[in-house]
C-alpha positions as CSV (number, residue, x, y, z in Angstrom):
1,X,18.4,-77.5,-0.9
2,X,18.1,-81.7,-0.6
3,X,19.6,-82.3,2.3
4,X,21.5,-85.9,1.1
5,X,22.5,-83.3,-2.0
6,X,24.1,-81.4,1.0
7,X,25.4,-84.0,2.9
8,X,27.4,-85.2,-0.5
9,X,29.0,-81.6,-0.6
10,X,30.8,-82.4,3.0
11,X,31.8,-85.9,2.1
12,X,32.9,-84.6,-1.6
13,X,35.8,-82.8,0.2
14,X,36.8,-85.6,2.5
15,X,36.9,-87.7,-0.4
16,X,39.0,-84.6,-2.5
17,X,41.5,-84.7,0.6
18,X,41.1,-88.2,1.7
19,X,40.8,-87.4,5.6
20,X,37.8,-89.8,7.2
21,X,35.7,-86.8,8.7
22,X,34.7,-83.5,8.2
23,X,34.6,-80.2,10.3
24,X,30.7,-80.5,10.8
25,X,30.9,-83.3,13.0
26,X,32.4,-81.4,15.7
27,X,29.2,-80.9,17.0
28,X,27.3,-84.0,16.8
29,X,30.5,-85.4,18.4
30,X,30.2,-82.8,21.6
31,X,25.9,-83.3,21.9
32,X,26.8,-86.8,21.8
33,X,29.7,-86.7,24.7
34,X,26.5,-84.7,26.7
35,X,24.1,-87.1,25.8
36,X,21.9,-84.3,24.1
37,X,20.1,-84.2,20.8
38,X,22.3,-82.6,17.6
39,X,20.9,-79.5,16.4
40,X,18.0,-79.4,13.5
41,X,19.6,-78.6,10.4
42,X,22.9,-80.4,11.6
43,X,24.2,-82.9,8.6
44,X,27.5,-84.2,10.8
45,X,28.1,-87.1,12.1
46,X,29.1,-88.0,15.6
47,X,32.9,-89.0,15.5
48,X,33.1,-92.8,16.6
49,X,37.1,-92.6,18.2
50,X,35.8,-89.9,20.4
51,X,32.6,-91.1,21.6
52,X,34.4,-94.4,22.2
53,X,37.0,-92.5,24.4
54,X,34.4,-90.9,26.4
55,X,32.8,-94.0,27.2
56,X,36.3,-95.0,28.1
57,X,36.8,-92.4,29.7
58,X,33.7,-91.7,31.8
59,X,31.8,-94.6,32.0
60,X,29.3,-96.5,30.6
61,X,26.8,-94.5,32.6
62,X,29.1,-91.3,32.5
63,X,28.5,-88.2,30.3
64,X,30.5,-84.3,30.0
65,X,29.6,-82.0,32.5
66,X,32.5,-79.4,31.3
67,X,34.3,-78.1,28.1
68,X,36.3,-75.3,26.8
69,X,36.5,-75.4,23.1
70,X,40.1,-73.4,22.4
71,X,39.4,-72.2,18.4
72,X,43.1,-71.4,17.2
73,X,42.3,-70.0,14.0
74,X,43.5,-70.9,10.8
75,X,46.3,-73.3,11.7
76,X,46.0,-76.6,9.1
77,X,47.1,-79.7,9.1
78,X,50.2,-78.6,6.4
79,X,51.8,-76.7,10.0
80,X,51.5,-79.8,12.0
81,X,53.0,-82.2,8.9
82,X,55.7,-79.7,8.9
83,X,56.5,-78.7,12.4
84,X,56.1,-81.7,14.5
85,X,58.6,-80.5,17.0
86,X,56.5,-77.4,17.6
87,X,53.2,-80.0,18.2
88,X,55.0,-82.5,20.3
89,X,53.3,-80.4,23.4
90,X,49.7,-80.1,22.1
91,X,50.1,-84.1,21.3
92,X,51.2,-84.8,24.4
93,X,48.3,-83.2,26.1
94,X,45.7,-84.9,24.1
95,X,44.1,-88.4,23.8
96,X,42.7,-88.0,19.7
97,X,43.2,-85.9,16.3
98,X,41.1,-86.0,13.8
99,X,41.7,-85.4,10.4
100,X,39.0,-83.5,8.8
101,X,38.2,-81.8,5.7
102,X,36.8,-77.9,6.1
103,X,33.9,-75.9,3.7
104,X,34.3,-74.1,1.5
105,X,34.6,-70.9,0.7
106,X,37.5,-71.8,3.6
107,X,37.1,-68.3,5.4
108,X,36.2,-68.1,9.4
109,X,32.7,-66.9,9.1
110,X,31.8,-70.0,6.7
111,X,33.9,-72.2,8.8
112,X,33.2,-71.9,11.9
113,X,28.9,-71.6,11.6
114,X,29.6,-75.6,10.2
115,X,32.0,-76.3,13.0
116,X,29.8,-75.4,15.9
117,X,26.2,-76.0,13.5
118,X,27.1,-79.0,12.1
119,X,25.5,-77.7,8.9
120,X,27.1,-77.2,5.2
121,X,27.3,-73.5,4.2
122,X,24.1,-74.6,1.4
123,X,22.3,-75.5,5.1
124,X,23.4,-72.7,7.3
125,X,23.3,-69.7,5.0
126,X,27.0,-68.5,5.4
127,X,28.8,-69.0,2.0
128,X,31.1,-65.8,2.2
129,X,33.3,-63.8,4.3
130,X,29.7,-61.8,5.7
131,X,29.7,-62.5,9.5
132,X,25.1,-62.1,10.2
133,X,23.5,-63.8,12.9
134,X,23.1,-67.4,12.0
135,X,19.3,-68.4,12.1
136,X,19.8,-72.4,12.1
137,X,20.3,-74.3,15.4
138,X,23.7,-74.6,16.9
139,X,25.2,-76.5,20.0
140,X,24.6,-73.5,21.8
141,X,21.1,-73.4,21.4
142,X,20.6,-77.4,22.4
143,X,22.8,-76.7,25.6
144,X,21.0,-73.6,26.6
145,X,17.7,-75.9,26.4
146,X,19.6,-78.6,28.6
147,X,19.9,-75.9,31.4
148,X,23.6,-75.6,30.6
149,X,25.3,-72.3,31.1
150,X,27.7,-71.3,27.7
151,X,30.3,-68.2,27.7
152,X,31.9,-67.1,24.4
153,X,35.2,-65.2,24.4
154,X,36.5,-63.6,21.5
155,X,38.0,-60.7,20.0
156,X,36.3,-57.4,19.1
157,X,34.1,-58.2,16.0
158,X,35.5,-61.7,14.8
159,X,33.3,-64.1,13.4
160,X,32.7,-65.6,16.6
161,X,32.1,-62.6,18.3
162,X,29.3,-61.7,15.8
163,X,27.7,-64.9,14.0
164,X,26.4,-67.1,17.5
165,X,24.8,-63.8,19.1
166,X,21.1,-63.4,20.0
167,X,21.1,-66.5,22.3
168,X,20.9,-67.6,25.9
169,X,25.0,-67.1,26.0
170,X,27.5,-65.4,28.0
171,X,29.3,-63.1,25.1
172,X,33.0,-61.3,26.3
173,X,34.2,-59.5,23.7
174,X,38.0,-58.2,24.5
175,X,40.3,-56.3,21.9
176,X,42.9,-59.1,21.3
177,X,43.5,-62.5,21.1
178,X,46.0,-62.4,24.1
179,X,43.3,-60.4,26.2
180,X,40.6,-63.3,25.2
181,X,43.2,-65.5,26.4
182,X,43.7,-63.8,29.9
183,X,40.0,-63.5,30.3
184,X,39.2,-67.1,29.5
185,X,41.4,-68.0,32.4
186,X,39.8,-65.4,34.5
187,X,36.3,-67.3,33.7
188,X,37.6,-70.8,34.7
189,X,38.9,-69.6,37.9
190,X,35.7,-67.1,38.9
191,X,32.5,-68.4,37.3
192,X,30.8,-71.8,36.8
193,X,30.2,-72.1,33.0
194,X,29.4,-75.7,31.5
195,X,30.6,-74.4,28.1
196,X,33.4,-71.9,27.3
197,X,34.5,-71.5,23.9
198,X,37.9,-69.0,23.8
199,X,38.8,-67.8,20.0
200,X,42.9,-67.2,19.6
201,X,43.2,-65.0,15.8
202,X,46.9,-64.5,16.8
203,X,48.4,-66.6,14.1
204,X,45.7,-65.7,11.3
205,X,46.6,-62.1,11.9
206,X,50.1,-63.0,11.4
207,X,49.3,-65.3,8.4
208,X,48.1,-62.0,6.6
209,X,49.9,-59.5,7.4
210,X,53.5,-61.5,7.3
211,X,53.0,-64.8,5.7
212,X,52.2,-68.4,7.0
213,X,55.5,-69.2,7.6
214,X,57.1,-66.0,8.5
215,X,58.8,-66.0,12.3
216,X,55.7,-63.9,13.5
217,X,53.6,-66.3,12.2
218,X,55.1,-69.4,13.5
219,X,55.9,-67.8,17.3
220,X,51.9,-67.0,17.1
221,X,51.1,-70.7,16.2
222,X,54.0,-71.9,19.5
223,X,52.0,-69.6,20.9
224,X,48.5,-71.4,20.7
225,X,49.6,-74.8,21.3
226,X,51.2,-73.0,24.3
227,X,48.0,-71.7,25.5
228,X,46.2,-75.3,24.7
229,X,48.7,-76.7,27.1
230,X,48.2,-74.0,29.8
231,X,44.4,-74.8,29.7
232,X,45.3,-78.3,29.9
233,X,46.8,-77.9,33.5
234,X,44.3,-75.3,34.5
235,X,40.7,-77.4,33.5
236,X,42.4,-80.4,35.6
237,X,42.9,-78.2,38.7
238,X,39.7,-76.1,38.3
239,X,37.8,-78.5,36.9
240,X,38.9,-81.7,38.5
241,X,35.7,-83.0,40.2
242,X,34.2,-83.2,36.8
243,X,34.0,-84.5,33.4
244,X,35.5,-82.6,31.1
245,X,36.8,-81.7,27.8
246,X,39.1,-79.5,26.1
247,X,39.6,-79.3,22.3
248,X,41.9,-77.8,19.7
249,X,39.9,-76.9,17.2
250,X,40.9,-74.8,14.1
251,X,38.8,-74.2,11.3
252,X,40.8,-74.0,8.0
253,X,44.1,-73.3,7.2
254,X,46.2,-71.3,5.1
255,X,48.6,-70.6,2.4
256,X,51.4,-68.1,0.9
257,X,50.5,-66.0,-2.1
258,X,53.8,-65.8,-3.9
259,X,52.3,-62.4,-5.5
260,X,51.6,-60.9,-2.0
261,X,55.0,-63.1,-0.3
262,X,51.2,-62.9,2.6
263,X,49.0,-65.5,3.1
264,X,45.7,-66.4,2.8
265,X,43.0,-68.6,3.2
266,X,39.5,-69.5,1.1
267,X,40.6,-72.0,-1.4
268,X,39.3,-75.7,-2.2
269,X,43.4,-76.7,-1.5
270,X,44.7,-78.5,0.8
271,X,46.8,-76.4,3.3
272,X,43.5,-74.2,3.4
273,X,40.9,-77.0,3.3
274,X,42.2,-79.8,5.8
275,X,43.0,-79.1,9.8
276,X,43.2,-81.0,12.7
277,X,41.0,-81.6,15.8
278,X,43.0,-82.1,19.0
279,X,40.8,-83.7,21.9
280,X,41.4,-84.5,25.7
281,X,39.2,-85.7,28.0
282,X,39.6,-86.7,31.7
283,X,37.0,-88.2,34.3
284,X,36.3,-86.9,37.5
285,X,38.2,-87.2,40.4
286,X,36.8,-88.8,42.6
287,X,36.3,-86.8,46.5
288,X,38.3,-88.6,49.5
């Protein structure tokens, strides 16, 4: 496929939703924070307010030495419009949120090979809910070449779980979302990773088998920006004498299906199609 042809495809839907970014430049934003290359096939484009916080933040000189990418899935910009009382926390706790426009088909599999890719479904190959091995470059790939050590925890035979094996990464594969949670804590306080990327499907399982907005839904979604704020203190106390980086970072949304009274997800609208990326960087403390 032309690559500008494919390019046009990402900026088509942030034109359709009139947000400023897409989902794909997650990653050329994070290789950029590290000062590495992007991956191959990637078509994103750095995000300018977070690289200019990072200089900010670190340094002229400075780059990330730490991150933990928290993946809360399917929670969209529509929850945050409509429960800003519930956000207040994740807000709060975090310097930037970007507006960004998804891929479609808007399913976690598609999604999330774009987020952490920075390729359109055309580019990476993932243009249904099938969860193979992608083949293109990722982050995860350019970081392993930079020497950087990367652990991915998720639940049993999610997306992540399945799409970003066969590389030089850590995988923990735990049977919940609120076992990934405890584990991911475990990691920061009893290993040395550069990269951890911890996957919460607590509110998509809800959103299915309930409905986006029913009370098990919603206490699943306090739940996540609960656990973004936890990680928040934690990463400052573990990770203090470094440069780091933690992210919110869903990758579509969702919607009721009146037929159903469940929800869903995988539509070109715009509760499935538009999320938000929470970011919050600190600098090293410095040693006394």
């Amino acid at each position: 496929m032309d690559l500008e042809e494919a390019r046009l495809g990402l900026t088509r839907h942030q034109q359709t939703y009139g947000v400023d970014y897409s989902t794909a430049d997650f990653t050329p934003t994070l290789c950029g924070l590290w000062g590495l290359r992007t991956p191959a096939q990637s078509l994103g484009r750095a995000i300018a307010p977070v690289l200019e916080l990072g200089h900010h933040c670190f340094g002229a000189a400075g780059q990330l030495e730490k991150a933990l990418i928290f993946c809360p899935d399917a929670i969209g910009d529509v929850l945050w419009e409509d429960y800003p009382e519930d956000f207040a926390a994740l807000t709060a706790n975090s310097e930037v949120r970007i507006k960004s426009s998804t891929v479609m088909p808007s399913v976690t599999p598609v999604c999330f090979a774009s987020i952490f890719s920075g390729a359109p479904p055309e580019i990476h190959g993932i243009q249904a809910y099938s969860k193979p091995v992608l083949t293109v470059e990722t982050v995860f790939d350019v970081l392993a070449e930079a020497g950087k050590q990367v652990a991915i925890v998720a639940s049993n035979n999610c997306s992540i779980d399945k799409i970003f094996r066969d590389r030089k990464v850590d995988y923990f594969s735990l049977r919940s979302s609120d076992k990934s949670f405890e584990f991911t804590k475990l990691l920061l306080h009893n290993s040395d990773y550069d990269l951890i990327v911890s996957y919460d499907g607590s509110y998509d399982s809800n959103l299915h088998k309930t409905g986006a907005r029913s009370d098990e839904a919603l206490q699943a979604m306090r739940n996540s920006i609960a656990r973004f704020v936890e990680l928040a203190g934690l990463i400052d106390a573990i990770w203090g004498g470094y440069n780091r980086l933690l992210t919110f970072t869903p990758d579509h949304g969702g919607h009721d299906n009146e037929e159903t009274g469940r929800g869903g997800h995988g539509a070109d609208v715009y509760d499935d199609m538009v999320v938000n990326h929470f970011y919050r960087l600190r600098q090293a403390q410095k040693k006394h």
